[in-house]
N, C-alpha and C positions, 0 to 999 in steps of 0.2 A: 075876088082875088086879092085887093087891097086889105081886106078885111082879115084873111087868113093870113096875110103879111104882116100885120099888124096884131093880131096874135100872136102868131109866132114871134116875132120882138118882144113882145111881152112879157112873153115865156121863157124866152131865153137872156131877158134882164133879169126876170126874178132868178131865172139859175144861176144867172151869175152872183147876181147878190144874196142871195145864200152860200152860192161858195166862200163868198168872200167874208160872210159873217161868218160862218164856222171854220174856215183858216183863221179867223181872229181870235175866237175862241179857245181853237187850241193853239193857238200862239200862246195868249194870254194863262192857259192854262198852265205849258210847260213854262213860261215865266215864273207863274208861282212855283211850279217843282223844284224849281233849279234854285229861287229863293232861299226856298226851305232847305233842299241840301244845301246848299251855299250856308244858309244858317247852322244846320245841324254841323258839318264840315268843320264851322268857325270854333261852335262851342267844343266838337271835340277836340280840336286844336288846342283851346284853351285850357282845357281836364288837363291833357295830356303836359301841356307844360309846365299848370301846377303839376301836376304830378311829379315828370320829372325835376322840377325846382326843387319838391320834396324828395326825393328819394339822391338827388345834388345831397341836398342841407342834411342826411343820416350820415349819408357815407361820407360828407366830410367830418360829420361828428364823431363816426366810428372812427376814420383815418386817424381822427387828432386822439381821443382815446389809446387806438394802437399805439400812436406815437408817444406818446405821456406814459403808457404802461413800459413801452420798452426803454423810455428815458431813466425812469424810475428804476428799471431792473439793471440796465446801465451802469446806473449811478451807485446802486446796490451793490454789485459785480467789482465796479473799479472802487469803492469804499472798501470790499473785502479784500479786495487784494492791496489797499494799500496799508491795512491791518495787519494783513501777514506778512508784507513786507516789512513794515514798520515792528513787526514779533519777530523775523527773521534778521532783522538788525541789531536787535537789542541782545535777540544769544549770539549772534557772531561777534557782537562788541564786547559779549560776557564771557565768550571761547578766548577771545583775543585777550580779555585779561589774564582768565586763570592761567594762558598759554603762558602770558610775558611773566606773570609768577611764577610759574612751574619751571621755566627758564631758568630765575633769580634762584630759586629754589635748588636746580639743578647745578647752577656754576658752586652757590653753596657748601653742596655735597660733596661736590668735584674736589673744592678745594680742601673739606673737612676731611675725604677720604686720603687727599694726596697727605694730608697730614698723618691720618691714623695708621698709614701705607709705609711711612719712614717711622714712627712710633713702634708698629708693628716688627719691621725687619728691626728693628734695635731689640725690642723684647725677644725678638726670634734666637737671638745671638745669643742673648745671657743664657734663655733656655737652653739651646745647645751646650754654653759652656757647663751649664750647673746638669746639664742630663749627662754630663759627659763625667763630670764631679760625682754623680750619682751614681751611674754606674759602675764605675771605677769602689766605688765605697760598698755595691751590692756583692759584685764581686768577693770582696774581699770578706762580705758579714756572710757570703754563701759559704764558702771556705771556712771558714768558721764554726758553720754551724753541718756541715756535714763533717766537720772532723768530731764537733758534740755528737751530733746526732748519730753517726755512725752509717750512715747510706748517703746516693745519691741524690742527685736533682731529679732525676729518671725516676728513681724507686718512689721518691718522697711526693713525684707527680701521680706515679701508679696508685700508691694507699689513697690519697686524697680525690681520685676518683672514684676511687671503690668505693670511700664512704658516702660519695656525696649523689651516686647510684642505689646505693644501700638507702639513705637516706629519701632519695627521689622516691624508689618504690614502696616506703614504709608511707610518706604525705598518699601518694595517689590511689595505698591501697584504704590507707584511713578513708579518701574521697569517696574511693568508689563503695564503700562502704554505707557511706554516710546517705548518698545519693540513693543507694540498693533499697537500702531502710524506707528512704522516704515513699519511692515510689510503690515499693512490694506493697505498701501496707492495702493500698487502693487498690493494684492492679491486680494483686493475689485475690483481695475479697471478692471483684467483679469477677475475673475470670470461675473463682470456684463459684460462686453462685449459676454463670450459665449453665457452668459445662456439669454443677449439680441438674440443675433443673431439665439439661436438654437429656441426662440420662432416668430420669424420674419420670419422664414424659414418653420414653420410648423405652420397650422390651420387646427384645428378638429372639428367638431361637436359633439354637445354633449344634450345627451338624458337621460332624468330622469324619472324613476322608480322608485319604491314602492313594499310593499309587498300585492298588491292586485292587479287584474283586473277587469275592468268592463266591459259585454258583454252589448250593447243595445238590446234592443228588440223590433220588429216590431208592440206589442200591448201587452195591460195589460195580456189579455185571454192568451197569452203565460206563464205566470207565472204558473197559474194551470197544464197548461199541463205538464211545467217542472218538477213542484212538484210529478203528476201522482196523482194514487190511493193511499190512503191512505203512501202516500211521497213514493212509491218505487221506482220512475224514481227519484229522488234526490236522493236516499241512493245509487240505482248502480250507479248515478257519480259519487256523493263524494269517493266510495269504489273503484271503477276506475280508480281514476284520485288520490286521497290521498287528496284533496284537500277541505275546506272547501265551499259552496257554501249558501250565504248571501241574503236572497231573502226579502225583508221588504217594506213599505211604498214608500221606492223610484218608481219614476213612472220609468216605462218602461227599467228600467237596473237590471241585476243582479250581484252583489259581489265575485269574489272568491277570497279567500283568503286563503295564503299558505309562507309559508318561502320556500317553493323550488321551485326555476323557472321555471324550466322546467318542472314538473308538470304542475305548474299553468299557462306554456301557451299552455301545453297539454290541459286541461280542457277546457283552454279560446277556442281556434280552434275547440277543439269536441264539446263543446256545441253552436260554431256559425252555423258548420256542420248539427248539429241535429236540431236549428230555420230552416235553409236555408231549410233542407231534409224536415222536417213536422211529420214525421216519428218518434218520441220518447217513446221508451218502453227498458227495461232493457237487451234484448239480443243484438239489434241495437242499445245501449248505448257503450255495450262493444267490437260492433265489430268498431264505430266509433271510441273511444281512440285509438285501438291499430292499426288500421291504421296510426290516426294523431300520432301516436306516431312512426310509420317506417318513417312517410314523414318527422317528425321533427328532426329524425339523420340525414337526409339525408340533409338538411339545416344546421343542426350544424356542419358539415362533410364541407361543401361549402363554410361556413360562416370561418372554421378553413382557409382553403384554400385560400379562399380571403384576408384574415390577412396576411398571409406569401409573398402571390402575391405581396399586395400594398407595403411589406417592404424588397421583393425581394431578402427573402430569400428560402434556399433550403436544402434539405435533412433532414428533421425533421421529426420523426417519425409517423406514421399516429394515432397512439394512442394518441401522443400528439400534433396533430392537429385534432384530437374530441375532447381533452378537450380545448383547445382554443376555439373552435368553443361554445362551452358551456357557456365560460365565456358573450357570445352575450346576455344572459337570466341573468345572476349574474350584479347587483348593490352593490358597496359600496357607502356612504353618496349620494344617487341616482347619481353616476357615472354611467355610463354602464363602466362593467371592459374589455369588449371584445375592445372598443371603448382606455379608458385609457390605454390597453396594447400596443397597434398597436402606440398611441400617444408618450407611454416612448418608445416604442423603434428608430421614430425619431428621438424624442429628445435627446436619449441614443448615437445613430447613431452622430448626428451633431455636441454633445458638444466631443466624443472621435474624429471626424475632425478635429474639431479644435485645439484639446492637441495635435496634430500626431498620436492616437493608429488606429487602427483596426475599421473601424465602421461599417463591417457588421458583426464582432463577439458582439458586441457594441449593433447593433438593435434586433439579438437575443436574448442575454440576457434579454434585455428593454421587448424586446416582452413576453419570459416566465416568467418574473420572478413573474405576481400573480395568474401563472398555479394552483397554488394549491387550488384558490378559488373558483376550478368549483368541488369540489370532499369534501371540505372542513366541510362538513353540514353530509357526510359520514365518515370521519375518523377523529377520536382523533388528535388532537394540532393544533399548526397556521399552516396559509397555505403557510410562507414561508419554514418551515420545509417539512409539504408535499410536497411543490411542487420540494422541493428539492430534496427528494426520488424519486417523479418520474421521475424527470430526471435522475436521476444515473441510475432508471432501465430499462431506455431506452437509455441508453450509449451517454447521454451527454458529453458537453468537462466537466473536473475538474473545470476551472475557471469558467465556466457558470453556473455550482451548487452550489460553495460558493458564487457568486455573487447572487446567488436566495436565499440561506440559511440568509445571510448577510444583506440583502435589510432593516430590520426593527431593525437593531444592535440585534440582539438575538446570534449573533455572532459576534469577532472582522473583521471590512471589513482588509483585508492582499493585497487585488489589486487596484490598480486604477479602473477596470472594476467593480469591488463589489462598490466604492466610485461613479464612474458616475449612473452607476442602482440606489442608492438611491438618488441622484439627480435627474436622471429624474422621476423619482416617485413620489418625494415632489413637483416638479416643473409641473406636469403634474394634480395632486391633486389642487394645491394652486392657481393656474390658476381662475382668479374670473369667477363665471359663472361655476364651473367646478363640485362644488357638495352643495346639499343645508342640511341642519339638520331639525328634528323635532323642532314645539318652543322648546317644554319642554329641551330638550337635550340642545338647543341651550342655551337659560337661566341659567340651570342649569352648562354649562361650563362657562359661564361669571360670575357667584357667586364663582367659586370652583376657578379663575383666579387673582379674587380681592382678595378671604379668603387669597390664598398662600403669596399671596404678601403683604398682610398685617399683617401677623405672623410676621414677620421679628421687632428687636429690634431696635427704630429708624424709622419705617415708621408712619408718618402723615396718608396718603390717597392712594387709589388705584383708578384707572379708567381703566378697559376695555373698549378698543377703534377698531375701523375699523373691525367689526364683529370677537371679539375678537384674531385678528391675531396681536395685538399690547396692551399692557397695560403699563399705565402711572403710577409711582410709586414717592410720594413728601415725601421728606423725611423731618427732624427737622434739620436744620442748627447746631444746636446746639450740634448735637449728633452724624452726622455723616457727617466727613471731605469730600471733594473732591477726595481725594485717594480710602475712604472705600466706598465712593459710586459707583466706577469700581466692588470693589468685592459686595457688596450687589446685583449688577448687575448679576453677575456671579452666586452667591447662588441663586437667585429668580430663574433664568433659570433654574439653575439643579434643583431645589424641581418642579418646571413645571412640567419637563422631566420625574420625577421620578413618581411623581403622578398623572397628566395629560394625556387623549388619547383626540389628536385633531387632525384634517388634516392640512398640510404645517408645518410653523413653525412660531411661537410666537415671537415680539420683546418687551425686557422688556428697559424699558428706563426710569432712577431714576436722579429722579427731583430734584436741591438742590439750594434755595436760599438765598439770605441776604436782609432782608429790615431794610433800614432806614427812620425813622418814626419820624416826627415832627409834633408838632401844633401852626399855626399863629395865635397869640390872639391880 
């Protein structure tokens, strides 16, 4: 029993002293841990204060930097502005002089003028007395000399304007004279070489019309049948067609006649229809027109079409390529106008080539511009005006409507484009061969040609000449200079203008001679 007691002691000293050596152990152990942190700890303590010591020592380095840059810009700053101050001084010390001179300057003047002021009114006196001396003495050399002279001051004012009128128009017509010369020489050559070359370059045919047509007939017995029963087959064409039908003595033709062409060559076509058919009574009267009247848009529609092809242009509304097509049936002075438009707008076309402009804006215009003569017999005023609206309401260019509006001066021309259109227009017109006049008309313009030109004060004699496209005008030597007779030129033209409607244009040319006259006895 002692034995296992004493073991047991044993055993349980050795446990204790191992307990008690490995609590030393890891004592000893966490001693060194906490060392070491303790050390590691210190040194980063240490990093860290250098560190922050350094990053102390930048930013005060940058600080003083900042500071030093902004002293600098400071000083820069208050340097410039004491520059300008110092510049701002020097002109107001400079203002302040020229002021106090200007000053000096000004009491100067003050007192030079109060001087010149009484100088003045003392000269003003004597002039009074001596204008007064003066006229007292005109007076008296007036009296004088209208007792010489034998008229008044009145009369003696009137002659001496007259001549010096007389005189004014004899200089300005030498001017305009002198001016005429210079420029004709150039503008005469260019313009005749275009409007040579723009007629060398185009040749059109050309077809005359009337306001009537005549249908033949295969025999007289046709006539009756046209007429019908008691004229009903005559009364449904003419109601048909609007159109007069003229049936008389003429052998084997019959008359229609009408101012609207297309009508009247509706009529013409339904009634060659109705010979050809056999066939004529008043329901087959009016189903013929209104067929020949589908088949005749249908040409006019082709005919528009064919205009625009030959002058190759494009995008032109189909509305205003039927009434083109129409104008194929309208005559002016027996032009055909379908024929003259297609012609100015070559011409329109060649003579802007040769300026340098545009000339297929050039050949459209040429082309529409007497659009409004196919519509024109339907609406109130000229047809450069209509045709003018129908272009804007079919979204023509701007320049292409005033050069339509413009074409017969009803408007000032503002383009060159509006200035070639009435060129080729006149020139397309005046073309010989291009349109012919009734006598009467024709007569009656060569009397109304001579009358004007022989109003004039100072004209001798008048002759209409070259189918009145020219008149000769002989003036009295005695009465009217070589000067006045540039402007007597000029007057005669404008009263033409003014009261005259002719195709092309008029040349008036005044005649002035001197004879010397002897007899050998």
């Amino acid at each position: 029993m002692p034995d296992i007691i004493i073991v047991a002691s044993v055993g349980l000293a050795s446990f204790l002293i191992g307990f008690i050596i490995s609590h030393v152990i890891l004592v000893r152990r966490s001693s060194s841990k906490f060392n070491r942190a303790k050390e590691d700890a210190g040194r980063i303590i240490n990093e860290a204060e250098k560190q922050a010591d350094l990053s102390r020592r930048a930013a005060e380095v940058d600080a003083k930097e900042v500071i030093e840059r902004r002293r600098r810009e400071l000083e820069d700053e208050i340097r410039e502005k004491q520059d300008s101050l110092h510049k701002q001084e020097k002109r107001l010390n400079h203002r302040e002089e020229s002021l106090e001179k200007r000053a000096d300057l000004i009491d100067r003047q003050e007192s030079e003028h109060k001087r010149r002021d009484k100088e003045i009114q003392k000269r003003e006196q004597q002039a009074r007395d001596l204008q007064s001396k003066f006229q007292q003495s005109l007076n008296e050399a007036q009296q004088q000399l209208e007792q010489v002279a034998g008229m008044t001051t009145e009369e003696a004012k009137k002659q001496l304007l007259e001549s010096m009128v007389e005189e004014a128009r004899h200089e300005s017509a030498k001017q305009i004279r002198i001016i005429e010369e210079e420029t004709k020489q150039e503008a005469d050559k260019r313009s005749k070489k275009i409007l040579a070359t723009a007629i060398q370059r185009f040749a059109g045919d050309y077809v005359s019309e009337a306001t009537v047509s005549v249908v033949h007939l295969p025999s007289e017995d046709m006539k009756g049948r046209i007429i019908g029963r008691e004229g009903r087959n005559i009364r449904a064409l003419e109601a048909a067609t609007g159109m007069d039908l003229i049936i008389d003595d003429t052998p084997e033709c019959v008359i229609i006649s009408g101012f609207n062409p297309i009508r009247r060559e509706v009529a013409k076509l339904s009634l060659e229809k109705l010979i050809a058919d056999g066939r004529i009574h008043p329901a087959r009267i009016e189903e013929i027109v209104a067929k020949t009247s589908e088949e005749l848009e249908v040409v006019i529609k082709e005919a528009g079409e064919q205009a625009t092809f030959e002058l190759g242009i494009h995008g032109i509304h189909h509305e205003l390529v039927r009434y083109l097509g129409r104008l194929k049936y309208r005559t002016s002075y027996s032009q055909n106008q379908l024929q003259h438009s297609i012609e100015a707008g070559f011409l329109c076309g060649i003579m802007a080539s040769e300026l340098g402009f545009d000339p297929r804006q050039a050949k459209r215009a040429g082309l529409l511009h007497d659009i409004g003569k196919s519509i024109d017999h339907e609406i109130e005023g000229s047809h450069a005006a209509i045709g003018a609206d129908l272009l804007r309401k079919y979204n023509e260019s701007p320049k292409i409507e005033h050069a339509v509006r413009a074409h017969h001066e009803e408007i000032r021309p503002e383009t060159i484009l509006a200035v070639l259109v009435q060129a080729a227009d006149a020139l397309s017109g005046a073309r010989p061969g291009a349109r012919r006049e009734m006598l009467e008309s024709y007569v009656k313009r060569l009397e109304d040609l001579e009358k004007i030109s022989r109003s004039f004060k100072g004209v001798e004699k008048a002759f209409a000449i070259q189918a009145g496209r020219e008149v000769r005008v002989i003036v009295e030597n005695t009465k009217i200079t070589d000067d006045a007779a540039l402007l007597l030129s000029k007057d005669i033209a404008l009263k033409i203008e003014t009261e005259l409607t002719y195709p092309g244009q008029i040349k008036v040319t005044v005649i002035r001679e001197t004879r010397a006259v002897e007899y050998a006895k």
